[in-house]
N, C-alpha and C positions, 0 to 999 in steps of 0.2 A: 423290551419295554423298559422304562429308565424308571428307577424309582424315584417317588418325591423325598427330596431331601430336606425336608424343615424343621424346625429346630422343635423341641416338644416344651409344651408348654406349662405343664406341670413342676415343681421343686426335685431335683435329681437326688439319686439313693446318698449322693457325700452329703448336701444340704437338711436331706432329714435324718440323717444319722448325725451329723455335727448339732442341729439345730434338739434332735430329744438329750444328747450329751448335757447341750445347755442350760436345755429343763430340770434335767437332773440336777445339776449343778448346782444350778437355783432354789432348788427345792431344798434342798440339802441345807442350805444358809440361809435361808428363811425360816426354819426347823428348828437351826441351831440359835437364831436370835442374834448374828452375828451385828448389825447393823443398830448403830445405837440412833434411836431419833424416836421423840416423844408420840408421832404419830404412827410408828410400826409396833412400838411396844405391846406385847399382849397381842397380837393381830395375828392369826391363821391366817397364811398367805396361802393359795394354791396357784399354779402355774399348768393350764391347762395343755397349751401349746406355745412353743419358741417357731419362728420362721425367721430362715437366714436368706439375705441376700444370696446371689450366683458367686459372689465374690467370695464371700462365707467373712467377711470384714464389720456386717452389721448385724443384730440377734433383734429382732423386732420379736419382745416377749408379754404376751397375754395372759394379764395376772386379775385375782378377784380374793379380795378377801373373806372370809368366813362370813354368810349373810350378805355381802356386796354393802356392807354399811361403811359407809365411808370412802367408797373406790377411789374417786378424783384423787382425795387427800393423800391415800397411799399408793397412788401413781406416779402422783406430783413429787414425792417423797423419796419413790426409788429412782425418780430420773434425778432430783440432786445428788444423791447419791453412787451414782452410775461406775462414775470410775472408783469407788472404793470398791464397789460390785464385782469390777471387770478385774482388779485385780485378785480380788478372793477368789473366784473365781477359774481364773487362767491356770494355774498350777490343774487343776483336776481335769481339763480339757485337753491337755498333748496333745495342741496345736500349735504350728510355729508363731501367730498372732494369734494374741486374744479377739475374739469380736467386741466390736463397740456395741453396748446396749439400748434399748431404748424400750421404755415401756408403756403399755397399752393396756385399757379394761377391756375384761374378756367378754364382747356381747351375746355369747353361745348361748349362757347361763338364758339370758330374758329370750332368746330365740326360739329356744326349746319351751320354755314358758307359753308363748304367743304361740307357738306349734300346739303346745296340749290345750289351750283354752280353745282354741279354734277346733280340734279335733273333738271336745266333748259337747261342742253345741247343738243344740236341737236338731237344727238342719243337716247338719253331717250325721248325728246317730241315727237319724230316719233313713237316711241314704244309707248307711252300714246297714241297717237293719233290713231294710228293703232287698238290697244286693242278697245279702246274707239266705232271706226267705226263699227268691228265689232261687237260689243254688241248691235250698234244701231240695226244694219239689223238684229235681232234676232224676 
């Protein structure tokens, strides 16, 4: 019997090990306040997740600042800034190219949000509850 050979569809173990390097990286210099611009100043950045192209040539990086006050602004702010990014950057990644960045708000934060508000509404706690009763009486 021949096996299916297709290709898999998930980010391979080089892509998320380059792509958490990158996170680090970033985390690192957001930390350190390396970036001067009136709209990062003062601003907790976190960097939840990096996802790298197959190529490992681009860093699509998903960031949110402390409270998500302001996201657009300081998105818009680290993609002008991108290639001063890329090259602070590159030195701590030993890789033969640096990746180009490009950054993104991190919609997790409200997902998870929308996940718990729907999980504690009436209707589902009666179902947990429900399920629950039953199981006892078993």
């Amino acid at each position: 019997m021949k096996r299916d050979s297709h290709k898999p569809t998930g980010p391979t173990q080089r892509m998320l090990r380059v792509g958490e390097l990158v996170r680090h990286a970033l985390s690192g210099l957001f930390t350190r306040g390396e970036i001067e611009d009136p709209i990062l100043e003062g601003k907790v950045i976190t960097v939840p997740e990096v996802r790298m192209t197959p190529d490992l040539k681009l860093a699509n990086a998903y960031i949110m600042p402390l409270g998500g006050i302001g996201a657009a602004e300081v998105v818009e702010a680290l993609n002008r800034h991108h290639r001063f990014i890329r090259g602070r950057i590159a030195p701590e990644l030993d890789l033969k190219f640096a990746p180009d960045l490009r950054f993104f708000i991190d919609e997790t934060f409200d997902e998870y949000g929308r996940i718990d508000a729907l999980l504690r509404t009436d209707r589902v706690q009666r179902d947990i509850t429900r399920d629950g009763d039953e199981t006892d009486s078993d």
